[in-house]
N, C-alpha and C positions, 0 to 999 in steps of 0.2 A: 624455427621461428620462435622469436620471443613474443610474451606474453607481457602486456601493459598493464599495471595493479597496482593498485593506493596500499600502502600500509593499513590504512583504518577499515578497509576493506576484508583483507586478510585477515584481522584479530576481531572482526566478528564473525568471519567463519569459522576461524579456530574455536571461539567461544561457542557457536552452535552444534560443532563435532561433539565437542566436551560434554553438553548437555543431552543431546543426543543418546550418547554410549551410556552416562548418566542413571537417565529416563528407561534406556533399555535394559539394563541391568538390575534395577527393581521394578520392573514390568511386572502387573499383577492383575487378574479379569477385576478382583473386585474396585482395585481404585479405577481404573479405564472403564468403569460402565459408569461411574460420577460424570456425566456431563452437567457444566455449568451453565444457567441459562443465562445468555448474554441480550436478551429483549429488552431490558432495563437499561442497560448503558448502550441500546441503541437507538433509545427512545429519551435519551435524557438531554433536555435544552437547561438545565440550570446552571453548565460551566460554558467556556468558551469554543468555540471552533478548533482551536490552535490545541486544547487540552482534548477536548472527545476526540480528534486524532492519535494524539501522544498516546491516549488510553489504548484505542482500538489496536492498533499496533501493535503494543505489548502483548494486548488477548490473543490476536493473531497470530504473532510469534508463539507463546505458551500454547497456543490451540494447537497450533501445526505440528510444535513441538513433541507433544502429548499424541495427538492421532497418530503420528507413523514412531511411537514408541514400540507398535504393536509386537509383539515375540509369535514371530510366523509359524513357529514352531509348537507352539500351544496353540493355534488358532480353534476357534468354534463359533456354533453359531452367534451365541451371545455376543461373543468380540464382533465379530463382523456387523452385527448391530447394532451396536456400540460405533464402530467404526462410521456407518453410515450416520448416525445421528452425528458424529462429532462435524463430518464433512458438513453436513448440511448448516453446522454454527457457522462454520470457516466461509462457505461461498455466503453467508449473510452479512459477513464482516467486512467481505470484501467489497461490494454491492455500497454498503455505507460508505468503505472508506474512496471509492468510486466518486459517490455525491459529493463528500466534501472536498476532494479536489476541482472537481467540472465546478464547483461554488468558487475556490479560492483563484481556479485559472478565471473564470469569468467576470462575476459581479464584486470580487473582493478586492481584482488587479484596478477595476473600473473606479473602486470606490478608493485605493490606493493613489488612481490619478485626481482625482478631485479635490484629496488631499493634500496634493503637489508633490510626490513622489516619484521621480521620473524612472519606470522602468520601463524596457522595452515590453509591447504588446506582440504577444509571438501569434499566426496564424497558428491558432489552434488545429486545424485539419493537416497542415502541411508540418507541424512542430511534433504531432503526434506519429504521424507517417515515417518521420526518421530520427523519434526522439534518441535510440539507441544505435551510437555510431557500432562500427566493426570493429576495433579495438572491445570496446565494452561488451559485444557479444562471445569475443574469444577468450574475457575474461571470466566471462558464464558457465561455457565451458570450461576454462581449468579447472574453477572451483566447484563443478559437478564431478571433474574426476578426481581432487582432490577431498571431496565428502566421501565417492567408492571409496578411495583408499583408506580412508582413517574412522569411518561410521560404521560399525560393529553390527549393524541391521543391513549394512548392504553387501553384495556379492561380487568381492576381489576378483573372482573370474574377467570380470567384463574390465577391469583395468589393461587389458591385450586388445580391447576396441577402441581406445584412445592412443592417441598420439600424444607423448611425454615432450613438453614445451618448457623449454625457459620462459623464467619471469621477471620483468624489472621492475621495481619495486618502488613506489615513490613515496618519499617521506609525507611531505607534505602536500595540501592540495589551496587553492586559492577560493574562497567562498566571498563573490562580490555580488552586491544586491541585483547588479543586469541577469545574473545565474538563475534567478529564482523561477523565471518561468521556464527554462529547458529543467532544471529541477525537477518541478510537478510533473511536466509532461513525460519526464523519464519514469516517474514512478507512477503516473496512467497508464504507460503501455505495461511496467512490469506487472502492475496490479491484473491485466489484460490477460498476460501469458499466464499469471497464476490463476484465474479465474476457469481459464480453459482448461487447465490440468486438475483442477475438482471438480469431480466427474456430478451430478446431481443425484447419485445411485453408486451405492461401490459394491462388489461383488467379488467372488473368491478369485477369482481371476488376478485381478488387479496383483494380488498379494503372491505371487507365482513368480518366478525369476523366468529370465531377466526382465518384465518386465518392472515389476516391483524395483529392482535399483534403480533402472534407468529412468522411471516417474520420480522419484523418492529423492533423486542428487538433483534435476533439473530444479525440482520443485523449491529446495531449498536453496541452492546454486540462486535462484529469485529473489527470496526471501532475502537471506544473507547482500542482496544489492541492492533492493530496496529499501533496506532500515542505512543504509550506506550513504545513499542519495538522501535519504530525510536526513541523517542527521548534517548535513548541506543545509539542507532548508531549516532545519533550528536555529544555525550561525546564522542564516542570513534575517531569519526572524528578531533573530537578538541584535542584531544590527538596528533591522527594522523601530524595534523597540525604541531605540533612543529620544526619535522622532515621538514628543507627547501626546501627539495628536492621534499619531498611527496605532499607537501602544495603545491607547485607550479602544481604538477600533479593533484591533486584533483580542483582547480580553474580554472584550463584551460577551455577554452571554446570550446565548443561543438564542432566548426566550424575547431576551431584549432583541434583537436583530431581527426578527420577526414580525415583531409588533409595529415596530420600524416601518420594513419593506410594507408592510401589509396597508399602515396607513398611507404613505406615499400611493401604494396602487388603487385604495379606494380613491384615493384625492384626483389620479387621471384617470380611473372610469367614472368618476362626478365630470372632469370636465370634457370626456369624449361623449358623455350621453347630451351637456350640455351645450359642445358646441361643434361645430362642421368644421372648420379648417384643418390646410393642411400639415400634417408633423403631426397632427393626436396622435391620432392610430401607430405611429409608430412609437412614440413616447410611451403611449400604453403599454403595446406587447415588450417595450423593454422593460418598465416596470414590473411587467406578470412577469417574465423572463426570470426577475432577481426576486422576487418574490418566490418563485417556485426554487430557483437552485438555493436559498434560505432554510424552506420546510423539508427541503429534503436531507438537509443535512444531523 
């Protein structure tokens, strides 16, 4: 059976092997008990949506990159505390980066249409249900047995548990702006599966073979697909961009979008307290609706 795979796909997993072996090779307890406090840029409305993504991302990547630098073989308690404090950054990143997508599928697609942008509104429940066709799960897998093979932290043994697949390899990929909502939704369910595999508690266990390879390739087998499908959604942003009006909505900053949604939703609880007809109340709750997926971002 062949294996279906983007070129651009492939050369950021090469690039994350690289850094990987990297990271693992000057492994040291005193730089790994440095955790960096990322509360601050999860907390910060004075850029835009489109950029506190781009950021988080990166942290994400360097976080995950860094926690399973771990050298199993020096392990102690300290590391392993270490370890848990770093997890516990990673599932806060992802929690964020969670919001601003349910933001950018929801009230951003809405606010896209008012601006006369015609993209398709994908059924969010049924979009996320099969955002990840069978082609792109079997590409999950190569590239999980393609990190055993080449990631210096994992255990070659378990390369005799996978089935060696051909791969065809596609140059190129097509990013048109109808793509943008299977996009996101691709990277909520991966966000989804990475979320599930940081454990809230990590314990010596975890670091023990096989399980330790077999979390370890999955985990970033993810990672490596979801910065894949974003950078998808950048082209189709830059596309976006052209459009002045939109540009200007996609840049805004956080703080300003807020203040925005917020006075719009005082202005429909002034007139649902003011007046009985029907359509308030629902005006209202979609106001709160965009108002809350705003502050959470």
């Amino acid at each position: 059976m062949r294996v279906v795979i983007s070129k651009g796909h492939l050369d950021i997993n090469k690039k994350l092997v690289q850094e990987l072996n990297n990271l693992a090779k000057n492994f040291n307890h005193k730089n790994y008990s440095k955790i960096e406090n990322i509360d601050r840029i999860l907390l910060r409305r004075d850029i835009s949506v489109e950029r506190k993504k781009e950021i988080l991302l990166k942290i994400l990547h360097a976080s995950l990159a860094k926690a399973f630098s771990v050298n199993k073989g020096r392990l102690n308690r300290r590391t392993l505390g270490s370890l848990k404090g770093r997890l516990a950054g990673i599932r806060k990143i992802i929690d964020k980066l969670r919001s601003i997508n349910y933001y950018l599928e929801t009230t951003f697609f809405q606010d896209l249409r008012m601006a006369g942008v015609k993209i398709p509104a994908n059924n969010q429940r049924l979009a996320h249900k099969q955002a990840l066709a069978r082609d792109e799960l079997e590409a999950l897998e190569y590239t999980a047995y393609q990190l055993i093979g080449k990631a210096i932290v994992l255990d070659k043994k378990l390369l005799q548990e996978y089935s060696k697949k051909e791969k065809k390899v596609i140059e190129k990929e097509k990013h048109e702006l109808n793509g943008l909502g299977a996009a996101l939704a691709k990277e909520t369910e991966l966000l989804e599966h990475l979320e599930a595999k940081i454990p809230p508690m990590a314990n010596a266990n975890l670091l023990k073979e096989p399980m330790f390879s077999h979390w370890i390739s999955r985990i970033f087998a993810l990672l490596g697909y979801l910065e894949h499908v974003y950078s998808k959604e950048k082209e189709i942003f830059r596309q976006l961009k052209k459009n002045k009006a939109v540009k200007s909505r996609i840049e805004k900053k956080i703080s300003h979008l807020v203040k925005e949604k917020s006075g719009l939703f005082r202005i429909m609880e002034q007139k649902a307290v003011s007046m009985e007809k029907l359509g308030i109340s629902s005006k209202f709750k979609a106001e709160l609706h965009n108002f809350t997926t705003v502050i959470r971002v």
